[in-house]
DRENTORMI-990274 format. One record per residue (C-alpha): residue number from 1; residue in three letters; chain; x, y, z. Coordinates in pm, 1 decimal, padded with zeros to 6 digits, m for minus. Each point is the difference from the previous one (the first is absolute). Last residue first. Layout:
N
LOZA     i    aa   ch         c1         c2         c3
LOZA   NUM   ALA    A          X          Y          Z
...
//
This chain:
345
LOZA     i    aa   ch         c1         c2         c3
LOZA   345   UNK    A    12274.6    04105.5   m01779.7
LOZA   344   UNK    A   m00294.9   m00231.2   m00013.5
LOZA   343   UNK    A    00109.7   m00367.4   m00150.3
LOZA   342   UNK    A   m00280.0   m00208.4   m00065.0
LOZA   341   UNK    A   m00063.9   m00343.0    00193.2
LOZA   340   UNK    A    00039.9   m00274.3   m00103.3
LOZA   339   UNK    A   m00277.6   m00317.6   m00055.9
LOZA   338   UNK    A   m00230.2    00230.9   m00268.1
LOZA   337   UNK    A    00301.4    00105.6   m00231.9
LOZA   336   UNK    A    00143.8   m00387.6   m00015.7
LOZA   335   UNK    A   m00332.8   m00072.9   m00261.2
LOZA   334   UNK    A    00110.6    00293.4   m00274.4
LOZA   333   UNK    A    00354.0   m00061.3    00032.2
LOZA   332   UNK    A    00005.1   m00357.3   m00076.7
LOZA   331   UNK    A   m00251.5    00033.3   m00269.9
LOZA   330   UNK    A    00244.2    00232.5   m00131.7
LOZA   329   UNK    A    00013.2   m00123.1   m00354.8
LOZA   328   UNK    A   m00257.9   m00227.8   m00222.9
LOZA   327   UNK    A    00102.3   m00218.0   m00288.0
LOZA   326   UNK    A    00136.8   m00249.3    00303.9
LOZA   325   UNK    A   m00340.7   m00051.4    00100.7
LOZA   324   UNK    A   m00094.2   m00172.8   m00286.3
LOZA   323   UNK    A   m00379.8   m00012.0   m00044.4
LOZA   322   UNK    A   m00052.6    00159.1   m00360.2
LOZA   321   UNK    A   m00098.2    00329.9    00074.3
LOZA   320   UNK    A   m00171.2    00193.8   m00248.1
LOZA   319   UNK    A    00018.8    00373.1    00154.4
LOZA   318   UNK    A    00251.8   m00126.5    00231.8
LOZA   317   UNK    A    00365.8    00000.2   m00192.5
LOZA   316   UNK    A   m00044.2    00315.2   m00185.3
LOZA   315   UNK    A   m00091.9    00202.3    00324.4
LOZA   314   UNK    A    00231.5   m00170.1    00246.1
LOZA   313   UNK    A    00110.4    00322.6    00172.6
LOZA   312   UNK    A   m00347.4    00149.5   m00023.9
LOZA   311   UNK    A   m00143.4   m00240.0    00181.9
LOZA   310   UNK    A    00250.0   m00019.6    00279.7
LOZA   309   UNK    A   m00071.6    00317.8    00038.4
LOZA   308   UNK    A   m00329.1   m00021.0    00068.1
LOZA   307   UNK    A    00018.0   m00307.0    00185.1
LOZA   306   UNK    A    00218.5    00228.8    00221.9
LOZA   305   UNK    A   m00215.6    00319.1   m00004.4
LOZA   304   UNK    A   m00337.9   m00194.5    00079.5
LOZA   303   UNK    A    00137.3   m00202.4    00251.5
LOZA   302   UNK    A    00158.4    00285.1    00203.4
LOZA   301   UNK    A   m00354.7    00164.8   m00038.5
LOZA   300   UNK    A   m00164.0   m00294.6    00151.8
LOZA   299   UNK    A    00218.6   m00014.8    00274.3
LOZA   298   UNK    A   m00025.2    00399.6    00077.0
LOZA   297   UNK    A   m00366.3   m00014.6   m00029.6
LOZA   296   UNK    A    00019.1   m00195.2    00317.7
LOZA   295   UNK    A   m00004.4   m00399.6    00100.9
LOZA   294   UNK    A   m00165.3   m00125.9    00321.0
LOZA   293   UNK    A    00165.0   m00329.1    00107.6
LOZA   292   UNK    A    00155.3   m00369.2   m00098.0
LOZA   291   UNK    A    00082.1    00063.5   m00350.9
LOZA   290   UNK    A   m00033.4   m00183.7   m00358.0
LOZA   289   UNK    A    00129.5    00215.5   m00313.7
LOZA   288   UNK    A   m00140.6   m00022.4   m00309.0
LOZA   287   UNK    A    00129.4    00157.5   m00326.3
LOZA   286   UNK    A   m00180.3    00024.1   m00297.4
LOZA   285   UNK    A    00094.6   m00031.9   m00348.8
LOZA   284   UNK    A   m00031.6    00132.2   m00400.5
LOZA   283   UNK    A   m00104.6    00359.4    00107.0
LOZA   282   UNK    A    00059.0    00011.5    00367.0
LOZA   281   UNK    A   m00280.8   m00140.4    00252.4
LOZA   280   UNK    A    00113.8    00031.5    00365.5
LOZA   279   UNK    A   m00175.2   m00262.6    00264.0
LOZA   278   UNK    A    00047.9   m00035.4    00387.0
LOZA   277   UNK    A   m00077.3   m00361.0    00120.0
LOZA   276   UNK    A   m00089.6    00070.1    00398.3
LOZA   275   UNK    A    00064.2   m00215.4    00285.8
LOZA   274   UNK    A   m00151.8    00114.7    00336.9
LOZA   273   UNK    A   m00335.7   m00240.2   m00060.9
LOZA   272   UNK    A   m00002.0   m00092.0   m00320.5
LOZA   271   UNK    A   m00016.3    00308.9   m00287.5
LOZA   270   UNK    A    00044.9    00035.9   m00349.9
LOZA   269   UNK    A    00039.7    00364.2   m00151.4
LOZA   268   UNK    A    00085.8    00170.4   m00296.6
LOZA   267   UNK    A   m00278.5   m00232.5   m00292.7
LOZA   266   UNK    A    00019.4    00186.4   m00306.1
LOZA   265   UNK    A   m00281.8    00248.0   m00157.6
LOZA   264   UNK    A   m00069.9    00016.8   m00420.7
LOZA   263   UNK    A   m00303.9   m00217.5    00108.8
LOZA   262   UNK    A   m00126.7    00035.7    00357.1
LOZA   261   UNK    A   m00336.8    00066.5   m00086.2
LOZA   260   UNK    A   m00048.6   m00322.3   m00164.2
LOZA   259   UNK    A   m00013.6   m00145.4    00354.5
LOZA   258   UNK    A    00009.0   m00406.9   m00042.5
LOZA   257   UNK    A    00252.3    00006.7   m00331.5
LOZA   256   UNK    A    00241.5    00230.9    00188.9
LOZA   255   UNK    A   m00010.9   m00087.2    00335.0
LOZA   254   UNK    A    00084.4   m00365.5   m00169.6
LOZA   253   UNK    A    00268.2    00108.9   m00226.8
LOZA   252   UNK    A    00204.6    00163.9    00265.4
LOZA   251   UNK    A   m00020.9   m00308.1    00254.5
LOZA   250   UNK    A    00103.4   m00215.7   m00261.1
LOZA   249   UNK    A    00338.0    00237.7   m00119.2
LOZA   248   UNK    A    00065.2    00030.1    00416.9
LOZA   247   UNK    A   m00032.0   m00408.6   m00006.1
LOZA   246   UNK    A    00228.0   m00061.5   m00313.0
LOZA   245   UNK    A    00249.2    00227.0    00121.5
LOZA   244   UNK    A   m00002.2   m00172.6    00359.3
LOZA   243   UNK    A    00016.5   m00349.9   m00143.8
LOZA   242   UNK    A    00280.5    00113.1   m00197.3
LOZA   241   UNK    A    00190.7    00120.8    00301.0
LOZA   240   UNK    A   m00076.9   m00342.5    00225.4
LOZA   239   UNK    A    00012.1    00195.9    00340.1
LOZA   238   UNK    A    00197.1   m00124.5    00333.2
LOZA   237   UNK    A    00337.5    00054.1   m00139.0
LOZA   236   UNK    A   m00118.7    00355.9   m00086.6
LOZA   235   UNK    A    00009.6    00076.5    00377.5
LOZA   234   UNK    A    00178.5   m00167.2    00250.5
LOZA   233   UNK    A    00301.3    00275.2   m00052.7
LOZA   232   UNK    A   m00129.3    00226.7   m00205.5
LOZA   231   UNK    A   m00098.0   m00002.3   m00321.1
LOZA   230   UNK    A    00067.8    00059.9   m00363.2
LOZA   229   UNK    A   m00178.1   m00072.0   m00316.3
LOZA   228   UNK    A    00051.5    00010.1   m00346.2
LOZA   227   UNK    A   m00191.5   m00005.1   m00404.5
LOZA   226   UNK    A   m00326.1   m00209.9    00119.3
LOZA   225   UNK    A   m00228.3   m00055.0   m00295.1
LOZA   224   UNK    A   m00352.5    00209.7    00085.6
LOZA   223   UNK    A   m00065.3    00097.7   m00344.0
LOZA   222   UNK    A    00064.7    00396.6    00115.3
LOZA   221   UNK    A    00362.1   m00192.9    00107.0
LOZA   220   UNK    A    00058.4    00003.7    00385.5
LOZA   219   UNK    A    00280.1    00090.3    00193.8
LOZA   218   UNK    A   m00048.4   m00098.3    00374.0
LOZA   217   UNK    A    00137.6    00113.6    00298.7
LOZA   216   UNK    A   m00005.2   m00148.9    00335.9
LOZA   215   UNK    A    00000.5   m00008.3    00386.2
LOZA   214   UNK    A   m00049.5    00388.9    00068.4
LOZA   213   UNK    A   m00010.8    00093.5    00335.5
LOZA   212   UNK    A   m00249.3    00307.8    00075.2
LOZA   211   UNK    A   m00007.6    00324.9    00219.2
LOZA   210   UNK    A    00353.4    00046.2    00035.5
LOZA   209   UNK    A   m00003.0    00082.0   m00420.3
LOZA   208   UNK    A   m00184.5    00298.4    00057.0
LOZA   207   UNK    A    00290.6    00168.5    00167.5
LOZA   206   UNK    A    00253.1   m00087.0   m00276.4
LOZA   205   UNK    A   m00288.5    00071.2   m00244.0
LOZA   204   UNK    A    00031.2    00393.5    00167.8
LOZA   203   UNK    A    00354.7    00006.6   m00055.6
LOZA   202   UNK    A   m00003.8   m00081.2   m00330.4
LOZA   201   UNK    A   m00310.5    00259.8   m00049.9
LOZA   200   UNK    A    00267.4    00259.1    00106.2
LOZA   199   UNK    A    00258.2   m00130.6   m00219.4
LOZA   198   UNK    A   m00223.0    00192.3   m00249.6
LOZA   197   UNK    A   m00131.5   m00233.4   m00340.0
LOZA   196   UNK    A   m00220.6    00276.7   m00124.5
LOZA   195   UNK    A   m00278.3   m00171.1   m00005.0
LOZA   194   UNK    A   m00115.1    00055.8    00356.1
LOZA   193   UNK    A    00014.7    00371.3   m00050.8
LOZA   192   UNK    A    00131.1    00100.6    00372.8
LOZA   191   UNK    A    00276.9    00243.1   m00074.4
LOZA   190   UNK    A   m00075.5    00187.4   m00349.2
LOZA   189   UNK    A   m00413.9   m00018.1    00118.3
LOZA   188   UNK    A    00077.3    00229.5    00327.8
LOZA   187   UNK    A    00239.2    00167.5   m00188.1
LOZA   186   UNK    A   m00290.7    00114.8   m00254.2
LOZA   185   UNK    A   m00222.7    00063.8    00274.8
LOZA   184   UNK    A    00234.4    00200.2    00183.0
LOZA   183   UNK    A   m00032.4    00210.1   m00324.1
LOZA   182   UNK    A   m00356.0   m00051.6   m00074.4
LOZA   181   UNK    A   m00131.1    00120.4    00318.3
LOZA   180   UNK    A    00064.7    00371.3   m00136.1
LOZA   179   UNK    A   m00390.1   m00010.5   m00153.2
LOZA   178   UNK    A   m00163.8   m00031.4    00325.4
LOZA   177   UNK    A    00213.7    00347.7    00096.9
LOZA   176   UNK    A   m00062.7    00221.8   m00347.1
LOZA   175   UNK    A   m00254.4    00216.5   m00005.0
LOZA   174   UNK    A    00066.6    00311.2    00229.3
LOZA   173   UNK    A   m00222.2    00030.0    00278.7
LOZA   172   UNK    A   m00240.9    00352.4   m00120.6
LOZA   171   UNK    A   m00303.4   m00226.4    00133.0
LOZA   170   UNK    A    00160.3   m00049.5    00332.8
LOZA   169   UNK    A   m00333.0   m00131.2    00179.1
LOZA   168   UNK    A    00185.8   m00093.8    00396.0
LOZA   167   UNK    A   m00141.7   m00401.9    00006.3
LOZA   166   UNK    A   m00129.7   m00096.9   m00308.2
LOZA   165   UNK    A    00273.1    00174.8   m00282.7
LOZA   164   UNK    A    00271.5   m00044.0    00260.8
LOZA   163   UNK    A   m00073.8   m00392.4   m00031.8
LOZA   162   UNK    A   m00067.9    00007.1   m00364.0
LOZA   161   UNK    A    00366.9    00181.1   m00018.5
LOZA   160   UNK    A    00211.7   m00189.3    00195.7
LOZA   159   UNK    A   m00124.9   m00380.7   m00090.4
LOZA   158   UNK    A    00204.3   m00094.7   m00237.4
LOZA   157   UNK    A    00278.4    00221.3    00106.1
LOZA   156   UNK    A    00002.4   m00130.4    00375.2
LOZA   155   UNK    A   m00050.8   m00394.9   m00127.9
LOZA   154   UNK    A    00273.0    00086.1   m00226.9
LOZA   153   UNK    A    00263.8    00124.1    00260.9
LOZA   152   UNK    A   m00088.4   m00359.1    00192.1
LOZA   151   UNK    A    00075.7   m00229.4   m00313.6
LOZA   150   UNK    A    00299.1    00155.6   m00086.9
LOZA   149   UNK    A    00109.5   m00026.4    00437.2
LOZA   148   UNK    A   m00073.0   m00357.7   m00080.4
LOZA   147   UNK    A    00190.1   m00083.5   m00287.3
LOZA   146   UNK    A    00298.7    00173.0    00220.1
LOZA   145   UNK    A   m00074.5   m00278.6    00236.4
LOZA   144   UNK    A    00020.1   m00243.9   m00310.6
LOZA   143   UNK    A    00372.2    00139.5   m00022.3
LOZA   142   UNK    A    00120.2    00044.5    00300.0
LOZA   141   UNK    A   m00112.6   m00420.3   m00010.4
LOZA   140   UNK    A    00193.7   m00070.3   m00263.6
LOZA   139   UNK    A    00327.6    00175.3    00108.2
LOZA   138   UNK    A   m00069.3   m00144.2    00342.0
LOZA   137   UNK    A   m00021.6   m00363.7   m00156.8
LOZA   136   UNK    A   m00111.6   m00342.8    00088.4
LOZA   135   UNK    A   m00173.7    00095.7    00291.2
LOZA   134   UNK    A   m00080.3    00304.7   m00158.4
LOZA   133   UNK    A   m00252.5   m00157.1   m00226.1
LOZA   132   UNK    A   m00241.4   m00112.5    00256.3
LOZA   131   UNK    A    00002.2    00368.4    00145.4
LOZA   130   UNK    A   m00065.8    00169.4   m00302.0
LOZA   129   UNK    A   m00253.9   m00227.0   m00088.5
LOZA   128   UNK    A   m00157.3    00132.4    00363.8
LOZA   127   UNK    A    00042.2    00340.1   m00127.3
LOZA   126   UNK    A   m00188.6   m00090.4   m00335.8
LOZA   125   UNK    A   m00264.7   m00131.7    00225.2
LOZA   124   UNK    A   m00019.7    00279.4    00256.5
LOZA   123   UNK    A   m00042.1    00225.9   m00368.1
LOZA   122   UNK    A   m00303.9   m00228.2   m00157.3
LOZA   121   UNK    A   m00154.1    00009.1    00361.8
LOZA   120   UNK    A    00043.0    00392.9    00044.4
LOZA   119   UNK    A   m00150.1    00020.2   m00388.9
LOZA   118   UNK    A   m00307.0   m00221.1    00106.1
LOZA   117   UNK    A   m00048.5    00205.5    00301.3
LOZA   116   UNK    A    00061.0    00347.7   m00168.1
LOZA   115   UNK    A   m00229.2   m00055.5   m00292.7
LOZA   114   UNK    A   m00269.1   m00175.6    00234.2
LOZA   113   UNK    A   m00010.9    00302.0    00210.2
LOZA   112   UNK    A   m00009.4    00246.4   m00291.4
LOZA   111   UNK    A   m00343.0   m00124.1   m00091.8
LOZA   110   UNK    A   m00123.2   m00017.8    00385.0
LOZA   109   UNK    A    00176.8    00368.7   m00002.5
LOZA   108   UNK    A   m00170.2    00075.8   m00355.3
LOZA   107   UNK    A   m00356.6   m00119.2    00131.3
LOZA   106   UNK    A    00023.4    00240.8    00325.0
LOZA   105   UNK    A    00117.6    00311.3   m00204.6
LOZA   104   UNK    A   m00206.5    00012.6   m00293.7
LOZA   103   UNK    A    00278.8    00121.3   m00246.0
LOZA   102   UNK    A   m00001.2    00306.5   m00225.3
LOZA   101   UNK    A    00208.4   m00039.4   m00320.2
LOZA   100   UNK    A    00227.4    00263.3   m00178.8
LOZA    99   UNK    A   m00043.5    00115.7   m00328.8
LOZA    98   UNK    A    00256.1    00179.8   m00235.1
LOZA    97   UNK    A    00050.6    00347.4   m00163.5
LOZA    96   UNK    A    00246.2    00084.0    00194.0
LOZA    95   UNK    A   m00173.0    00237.7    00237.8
LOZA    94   UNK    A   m00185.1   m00324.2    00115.6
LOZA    93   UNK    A   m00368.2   m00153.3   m00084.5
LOZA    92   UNK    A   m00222.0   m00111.4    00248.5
LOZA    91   UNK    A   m00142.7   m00373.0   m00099.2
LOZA    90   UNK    A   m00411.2   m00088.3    00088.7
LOZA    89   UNK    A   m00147.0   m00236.5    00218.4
LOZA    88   UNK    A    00220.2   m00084.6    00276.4
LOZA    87   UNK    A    00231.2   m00310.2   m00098.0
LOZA    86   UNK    A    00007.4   m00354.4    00221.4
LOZA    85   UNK    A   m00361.4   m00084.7    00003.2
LOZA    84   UNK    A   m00108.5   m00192.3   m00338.6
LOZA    83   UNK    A    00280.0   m00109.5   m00240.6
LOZA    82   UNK    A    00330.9   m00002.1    00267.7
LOZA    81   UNK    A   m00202.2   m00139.5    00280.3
LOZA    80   UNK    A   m00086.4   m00296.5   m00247.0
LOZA    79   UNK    A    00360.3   m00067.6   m00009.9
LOZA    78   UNK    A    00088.5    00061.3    00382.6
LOZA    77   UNK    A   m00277.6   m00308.9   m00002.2
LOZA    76   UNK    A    00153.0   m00259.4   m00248.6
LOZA    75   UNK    A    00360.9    00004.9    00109.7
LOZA    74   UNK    A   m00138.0   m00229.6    00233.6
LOZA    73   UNK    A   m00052.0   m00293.8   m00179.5
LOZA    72   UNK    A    00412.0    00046.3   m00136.1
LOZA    71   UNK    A    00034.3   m00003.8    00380.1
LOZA    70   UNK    A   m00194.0   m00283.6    00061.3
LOZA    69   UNK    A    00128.5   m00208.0   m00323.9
LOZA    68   UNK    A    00321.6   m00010.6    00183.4
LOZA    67   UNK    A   m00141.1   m00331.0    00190.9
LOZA    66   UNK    A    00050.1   m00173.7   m00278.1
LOZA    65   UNK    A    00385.0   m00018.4    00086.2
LOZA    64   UNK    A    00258.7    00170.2   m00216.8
LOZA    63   UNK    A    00328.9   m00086.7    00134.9
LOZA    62   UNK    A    00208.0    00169.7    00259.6
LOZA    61   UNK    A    00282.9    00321.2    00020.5
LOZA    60   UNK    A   m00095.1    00044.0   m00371.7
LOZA    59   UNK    A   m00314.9   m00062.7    00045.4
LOZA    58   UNK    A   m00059.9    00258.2    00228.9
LOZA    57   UNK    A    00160.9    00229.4   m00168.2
LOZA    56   UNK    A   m00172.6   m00017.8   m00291.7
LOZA    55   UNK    A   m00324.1   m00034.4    00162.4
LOZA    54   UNK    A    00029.1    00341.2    00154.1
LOZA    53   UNK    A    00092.6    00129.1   m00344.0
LOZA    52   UNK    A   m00256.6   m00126.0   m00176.8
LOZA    51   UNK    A   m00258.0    00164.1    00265.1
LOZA    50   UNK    A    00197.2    00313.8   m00035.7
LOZA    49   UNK    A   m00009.0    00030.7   m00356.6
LOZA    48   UNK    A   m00373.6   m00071.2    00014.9
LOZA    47   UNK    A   m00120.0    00261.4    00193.8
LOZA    46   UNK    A    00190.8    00254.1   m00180.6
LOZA    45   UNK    A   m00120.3   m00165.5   m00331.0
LOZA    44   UNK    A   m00333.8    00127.8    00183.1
LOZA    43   UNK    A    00146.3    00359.0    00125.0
LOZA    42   UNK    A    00130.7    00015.9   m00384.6
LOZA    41   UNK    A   m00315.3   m00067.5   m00167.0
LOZA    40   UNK    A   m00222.0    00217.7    00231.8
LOZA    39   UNK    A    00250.7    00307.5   m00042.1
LOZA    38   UNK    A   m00041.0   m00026.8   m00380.2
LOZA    37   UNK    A   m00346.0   m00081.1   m00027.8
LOZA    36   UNK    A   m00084.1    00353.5    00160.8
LOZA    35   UNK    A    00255.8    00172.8   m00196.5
LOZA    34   UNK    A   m00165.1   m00097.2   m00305.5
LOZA    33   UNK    A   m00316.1    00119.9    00130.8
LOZA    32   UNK    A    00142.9    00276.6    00114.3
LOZA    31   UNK    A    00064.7    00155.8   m00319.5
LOZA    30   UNK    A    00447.9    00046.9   m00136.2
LOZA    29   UNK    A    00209.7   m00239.1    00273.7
LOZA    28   UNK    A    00307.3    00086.7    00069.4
LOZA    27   UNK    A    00013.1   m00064.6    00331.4
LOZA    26   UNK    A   m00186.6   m00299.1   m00076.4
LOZA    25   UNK    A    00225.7   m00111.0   m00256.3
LOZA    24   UNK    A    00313.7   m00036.6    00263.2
LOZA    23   UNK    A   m00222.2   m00204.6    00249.9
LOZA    22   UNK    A   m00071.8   m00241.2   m00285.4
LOZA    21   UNK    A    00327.6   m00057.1   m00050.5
LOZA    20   UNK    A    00096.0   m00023.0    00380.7
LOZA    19   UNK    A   m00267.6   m00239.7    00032.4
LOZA    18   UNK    A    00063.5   m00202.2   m00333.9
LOZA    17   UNK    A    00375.5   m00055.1    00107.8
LOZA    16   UNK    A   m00142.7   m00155.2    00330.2
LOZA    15   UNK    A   m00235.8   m00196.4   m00176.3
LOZA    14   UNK    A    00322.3   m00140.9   m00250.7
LOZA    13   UNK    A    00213.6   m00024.8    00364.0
LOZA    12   UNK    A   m00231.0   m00175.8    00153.6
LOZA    11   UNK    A   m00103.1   m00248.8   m00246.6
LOZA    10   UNK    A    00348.7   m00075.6   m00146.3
LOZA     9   UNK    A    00067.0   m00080.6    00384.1
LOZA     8   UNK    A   m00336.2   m00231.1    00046.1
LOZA     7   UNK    A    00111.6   m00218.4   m00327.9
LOZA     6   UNK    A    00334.1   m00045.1    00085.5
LOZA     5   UNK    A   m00069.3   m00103.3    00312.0
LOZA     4   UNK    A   m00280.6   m00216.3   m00140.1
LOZA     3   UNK    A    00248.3   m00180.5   m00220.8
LOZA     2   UNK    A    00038.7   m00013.8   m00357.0
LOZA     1   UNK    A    00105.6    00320.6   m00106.8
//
């Protein structure tokens, strides 16, 4: 999990998973304080799910942009709604044995409104993946659309009974609607898990890949020795490689000996005007690749996997690398997988 995709999907579906959990012990809660802490922590990792969600899908459609710190900003006042307004004083308890919760009516519709709006925008994104990935394959894209109808039956049972519970007051309702999200939740996370190496993520670097050109690769020792590189046409011809090891290696150890801070951290990024040096650290080597463009998540993940497994292929040779390329195999492989395109049946 090295990518912020990754990182805002584990989110939302680990919050989401703690919503319907703690849903399922407030029902069965035993005092009301309990009960009360209960319903508080699962409307919050409510909040939360959703927000990681949204994000989720709209990086994975885009790339994270700093601007995305609004909505995570915020999350910050249905939050506070949830501790201090939202709940009626007091729980009433149910013929079986249980409590139910009494909502203030105007704070949980502005609560519920951000719910539904970031959870309509999370959905119209995974629709509009849908889309993208459809015009490489109808089997594909039937089957992000069915993502979407998941994603749509457990915005209804996440929110089905807290919403009867404020609006009509069913305190016999049985106890077990938020809690049923977990099944289309789990499909939901089968299908679109970014790590799970789907030929729907194929499809979607495809699409991401329109958005840049790349003009070269570059393997890179951790000592900064050049292993191989591979351009385009007019475009490694133009670049001394070991130059460009030695100067990404410089650049490195200067950020890190003039902001201390940054130590244990790698330099991902180098920027001039529309060109951009894109960075992956492995174990023993990095991988740079130098586009014209906006990369995505989806790039960066690609990179990760392949010098990954490249990695791991050359295990013995690696660890205490001598210099001689010809000890190491599928270099080849590893640098041709950015200039072609992948295969999306």
């Amino acid at each position: 999990m090295k990518t912020l995709t990754e990182l805002a999907f584990m989110l939302a579906a680990g919050f989401g998973g703690l919503y319907a959990f703690m849903d399922w012990l407030f029902f069965r809660a035993g005092n009301e304080s309990f009960a009360i802490a209960e319903i508080r922590t699962g409307l919050t990792a409510l909040n939360l799910s959703v927000l990681f969600f949204f994000l989720f899908a709209r990086w994975y459609v885009g790339r994270p942009k700093r601007q995305d710190m609004i909505f995570i900003i915020a999350t910050a006042l249905p939050i506070a709604l949830i501790w201090t307004v939202l709940l009626e004083p007091g729980l009433n308890e149910t013929s079986w044995n249980g409590f139910v919760v009494s909502y203030n009516q105007l704070w949980f519709s502005v609560w519920l409104g951000y719910i539904v709006g970031f959870m309509v925008g999370g959905i119209y994104l995974t629709y509009k993946a849908s889309r993208i990935v459809a015009e490489q394959s109808r089997l594909l894209g039937r089957r992000v659309l069915g993502i979407t109808v998941t994603l749509l039956i457990a915005l209804f049972f996440g929110l089905a009974t807290n919403t009867l519970f404020a609006f009509i007051g069913l305190a016999d309702l049985p106890p077990f609607f938020s809690s049923l999200m977990l099944f289309p939740g789990i499909l939901t996370v089968r299908a679109l898990m970014p790590t799970a190496g789907t030929r729907i993520s194929g499809a979607m670097l495809n699409w991401a890949r329109r958005r840049f050109d790349l003009i070269d690769a570059f393997l890179i020792y951790e000592n900064g020795t050049l292993i191989e590189s591979r351009g385009r046409k007019g475009g490694s011809q133009s670049v001394d490689d070991d130059i460009f090891g030695a100067t990404l290696d410089a650049i490195q150890s200067f950020m890190k000996t003039s902001f201390p801070y940054l130590v244990g951290k790698w330099l991902r990024t180098v920027e001039h005007g529309d060109v951009r040096i894109i960075i992956e650290r492995g174990q023993f080597c990095y991988l740079a690749l130098v586009i014209r463009g906006v990369e995505s998540d989806f790039l960066r993940r690609q990179m990760i996997e392949a010098l990954g497994n490249f990695e791991v292929k050359n295990r013995a040779a690696i660890a205490d690398w001598n210099g001689v390329v010809d000890d190491l195999h599928g270099i080849s492989d590893l640098l041709g997988t950015f200039f072609t395109e992948r295969a999306v049946l």
